[in-house]
C-alpha positions in Angstrom: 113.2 76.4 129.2 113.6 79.3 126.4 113.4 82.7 127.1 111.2 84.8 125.0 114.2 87.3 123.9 115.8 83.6 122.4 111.8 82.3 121.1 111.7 85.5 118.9 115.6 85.2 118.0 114.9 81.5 116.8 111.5 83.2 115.4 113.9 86.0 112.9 116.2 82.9 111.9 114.2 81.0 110.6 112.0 83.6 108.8 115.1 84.9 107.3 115.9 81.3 106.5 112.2 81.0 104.6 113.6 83.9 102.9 117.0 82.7 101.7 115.2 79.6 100.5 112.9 80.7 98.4 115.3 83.2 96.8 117.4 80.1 96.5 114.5 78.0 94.7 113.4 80.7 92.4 116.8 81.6 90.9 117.5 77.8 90.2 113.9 76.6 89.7 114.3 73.5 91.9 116.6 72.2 94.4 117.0 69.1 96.1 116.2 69.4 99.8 119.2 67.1 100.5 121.4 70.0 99.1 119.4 72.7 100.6 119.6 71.2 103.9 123.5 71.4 103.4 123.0 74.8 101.8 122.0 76.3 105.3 123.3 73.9 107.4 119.8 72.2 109.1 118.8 68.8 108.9 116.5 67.7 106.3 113.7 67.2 108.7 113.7 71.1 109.6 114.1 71.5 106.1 111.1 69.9 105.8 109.0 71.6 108.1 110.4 74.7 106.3 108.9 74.2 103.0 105.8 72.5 104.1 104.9 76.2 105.7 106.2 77.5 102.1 103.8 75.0 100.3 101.3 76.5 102.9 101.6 80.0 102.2 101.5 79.2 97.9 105.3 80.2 97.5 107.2 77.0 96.6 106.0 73.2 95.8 107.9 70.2 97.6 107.7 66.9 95.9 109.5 63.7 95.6 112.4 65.3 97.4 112.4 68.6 95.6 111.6 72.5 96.2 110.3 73.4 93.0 109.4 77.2 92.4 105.9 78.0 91.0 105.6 78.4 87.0 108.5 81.1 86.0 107.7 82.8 89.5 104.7 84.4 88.4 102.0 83.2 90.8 101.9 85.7 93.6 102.8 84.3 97.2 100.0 84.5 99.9 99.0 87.8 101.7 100.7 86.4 105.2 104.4 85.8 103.3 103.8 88.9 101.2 103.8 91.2 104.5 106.9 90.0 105.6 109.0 91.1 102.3 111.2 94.2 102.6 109.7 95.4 105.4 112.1 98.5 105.8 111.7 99.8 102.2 108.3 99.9 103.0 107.8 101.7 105.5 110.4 104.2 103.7 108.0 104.2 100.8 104.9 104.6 103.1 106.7 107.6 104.5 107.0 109.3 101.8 103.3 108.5 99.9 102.4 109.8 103.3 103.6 113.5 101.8 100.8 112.8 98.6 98.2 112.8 101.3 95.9 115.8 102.7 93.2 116.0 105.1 89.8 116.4 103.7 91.2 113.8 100.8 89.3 110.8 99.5 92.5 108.3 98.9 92.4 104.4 97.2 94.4 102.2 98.4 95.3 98.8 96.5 95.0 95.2 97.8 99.4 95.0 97.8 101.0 94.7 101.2 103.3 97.7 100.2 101.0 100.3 101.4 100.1 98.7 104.7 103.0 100.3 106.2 101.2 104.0 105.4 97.9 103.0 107.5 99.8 103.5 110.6 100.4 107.2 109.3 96.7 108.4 107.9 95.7 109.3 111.0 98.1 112.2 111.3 96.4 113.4 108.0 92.6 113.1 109.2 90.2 114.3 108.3 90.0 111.5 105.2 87.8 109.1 103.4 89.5 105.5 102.3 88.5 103.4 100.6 90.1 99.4 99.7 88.9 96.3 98.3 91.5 95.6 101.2 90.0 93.6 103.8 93.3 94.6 105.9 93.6 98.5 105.3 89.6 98.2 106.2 90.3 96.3 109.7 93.3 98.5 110.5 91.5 101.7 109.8 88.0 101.2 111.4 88.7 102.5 114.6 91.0 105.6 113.5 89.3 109.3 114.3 88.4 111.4 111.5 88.7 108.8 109.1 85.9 107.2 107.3 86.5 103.7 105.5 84.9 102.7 102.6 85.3 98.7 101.9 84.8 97.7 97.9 83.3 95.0 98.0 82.8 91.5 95.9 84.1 87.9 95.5 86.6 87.5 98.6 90.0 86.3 97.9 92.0 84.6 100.8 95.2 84.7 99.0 95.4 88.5 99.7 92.9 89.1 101.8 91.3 91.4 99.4 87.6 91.1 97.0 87.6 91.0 93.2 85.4 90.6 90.3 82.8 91.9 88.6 80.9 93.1 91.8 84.6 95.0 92.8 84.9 96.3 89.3 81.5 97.8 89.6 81.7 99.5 92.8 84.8 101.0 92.1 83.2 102.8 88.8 80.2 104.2 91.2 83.6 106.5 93.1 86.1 108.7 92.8 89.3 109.5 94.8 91.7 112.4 95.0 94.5 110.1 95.4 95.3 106.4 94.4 98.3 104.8 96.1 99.3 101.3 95.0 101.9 98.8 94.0 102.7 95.6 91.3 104.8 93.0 91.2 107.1 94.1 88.8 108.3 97.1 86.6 110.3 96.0 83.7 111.4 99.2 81.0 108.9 101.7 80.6 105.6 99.3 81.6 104.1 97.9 84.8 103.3 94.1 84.8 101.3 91.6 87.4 101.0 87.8 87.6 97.3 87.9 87.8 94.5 89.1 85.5 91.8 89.4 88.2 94.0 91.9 90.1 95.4 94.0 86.5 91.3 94.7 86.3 91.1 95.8 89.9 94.3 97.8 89.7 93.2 99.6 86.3 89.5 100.2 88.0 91.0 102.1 90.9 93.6 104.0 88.3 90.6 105.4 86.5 88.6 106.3 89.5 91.5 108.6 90.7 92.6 112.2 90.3 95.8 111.4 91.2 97.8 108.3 90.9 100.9 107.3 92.8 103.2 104.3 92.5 105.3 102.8 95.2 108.1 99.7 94.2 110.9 99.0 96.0 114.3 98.2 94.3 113.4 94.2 93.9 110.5 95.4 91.9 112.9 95.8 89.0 114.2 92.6 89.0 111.2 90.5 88.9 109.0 89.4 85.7 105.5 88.9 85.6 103.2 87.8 82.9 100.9 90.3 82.2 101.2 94.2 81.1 99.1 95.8 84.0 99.8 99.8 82.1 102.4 102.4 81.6 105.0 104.2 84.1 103.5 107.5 82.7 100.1 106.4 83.7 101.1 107.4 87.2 101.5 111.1 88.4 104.3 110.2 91.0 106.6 107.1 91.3 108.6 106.5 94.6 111.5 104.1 95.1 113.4 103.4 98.2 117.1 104.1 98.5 118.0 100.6 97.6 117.5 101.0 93.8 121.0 100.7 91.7 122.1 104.1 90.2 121.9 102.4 87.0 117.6 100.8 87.6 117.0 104.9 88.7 118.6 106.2 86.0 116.6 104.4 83.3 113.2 105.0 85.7 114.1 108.6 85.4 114.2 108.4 81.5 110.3 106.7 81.5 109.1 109.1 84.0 109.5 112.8 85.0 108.1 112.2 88.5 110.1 109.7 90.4 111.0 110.2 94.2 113.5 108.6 96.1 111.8 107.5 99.7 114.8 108.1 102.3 115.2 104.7 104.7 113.8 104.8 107.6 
């Protein structure tokens, strides 16, 4: 019989191994599951099982005995696989958005698993107002003291838990916040881009209903593309970046923004 201390260790491999496959898949565009079986040394039937719960969780396609990454990468993974993505650089970032917080502040919060991390941290800073089109920042919140939660409502999407549309547009217009703090899927020069349209219009919403706008990407932000031009690095007050970042990715930051902070690991 297993222990639990050897369930969760066989729990970590194989997420790490649902990690190392998809990097694998997205920097070739396909791969035969034959070779990935050989690749990380597991039969093909656990291969299998592997990408049917990647299929499951919209990061990769399995067909005909291939892994085939979706369209150029751009079609943004599930909420559930999302959380589990560089978890430590988040909570470094989180740490350090924390510092952008004050009590008696109305704050934003996008629908990107990078500021989940900072809910665990808000209470410190009560009293405050949030408010999310989040249905996760709303749940972990609602029982917090001294902090109110406004949810922005709409059309709910299951694929990050969050609502959208023109219902979330409006309500968004009828606020205002001291402090936004959000994420995107990928930075690329001077310019923040995001696989999906419905979300850039969400994102821009809560940028313009905010005194105060930060940005939190972690190093792998840089190295991603994404279709669509979400806005400008100097449409943010503050940019953090965790520790991770090449010398060379922070250098150029610091030339398209005067503001950037680098979140010590946690």
């Amino acid at each position: 019989m297993s222990s639990p201390g050897q369930n969760g260790k066989a729990a970590a491999r194989q997420e790490e191994r649902h990690r190392e496959i998809t990097d694998a898949v997205m920097a070739a565009g396909s791969v035969a599951i034959e070779d990935l079986a050989r690749m990380f040394d597991v039969s093909v039937m656990t291969i299998h099982r592997d990408l049917d719960r990647l299929e499951a969780q919209n990061v990769l396609r399995k067909a005909r005995g291939v892994a085939t990454a979706l369209p150029s990468s751009t079609v943004e993974s599930n909420d559930a696989y999302r959380r589990g993505q560089q978890r430590a650089e988040k909570r470094a970032l989180a740490a350090t958005a924390a510092e952008f917080v004050h009590p008696g502040d109305t704050i934003m919060l996008d629908d990107s698993t990078t500021v989940l991390p900072l809910l665990d941290l808000l209470g410190a800073k009560a009293p405050l107002t949030v408010a999310s089109n989040n249905l996760s920042v709303v749940n972990a919140l609602v029982d917090t003291e001294d902090v109110e939660v406004v949810l922005i409502g709409g059309e709910y999407r299951s694929w990050c838990n969050s609502f959208m549309g023109q219902m979330t547009l409006d309500a968004i217009a009828a606020l205002h916040a001291d402090v936004l703090i959000m994420s995107t899927s990928a930075v690329t020069g001077a310019a923040c881009y995001h696989q999906r349209q419905d979300t850039i219009s969400v994102k821009r919403a809560l940028m313009a209903a905010a005194e105060t706008r930060v940005l939190l990407v972690d190093h792998t932000k840089f190295e991603r593309r994404a279709l669509f031009k979400l806005c400008a690095l100097a449409d943010f007050d503050h940019v953090v970046v965790d520790s991770a970042i090449p010398e060379a990715t922070l250098e150029a930051l610091c030339q398209h923004h005067s503001s950037v902070t680098v979140a010590p690991p946690r």
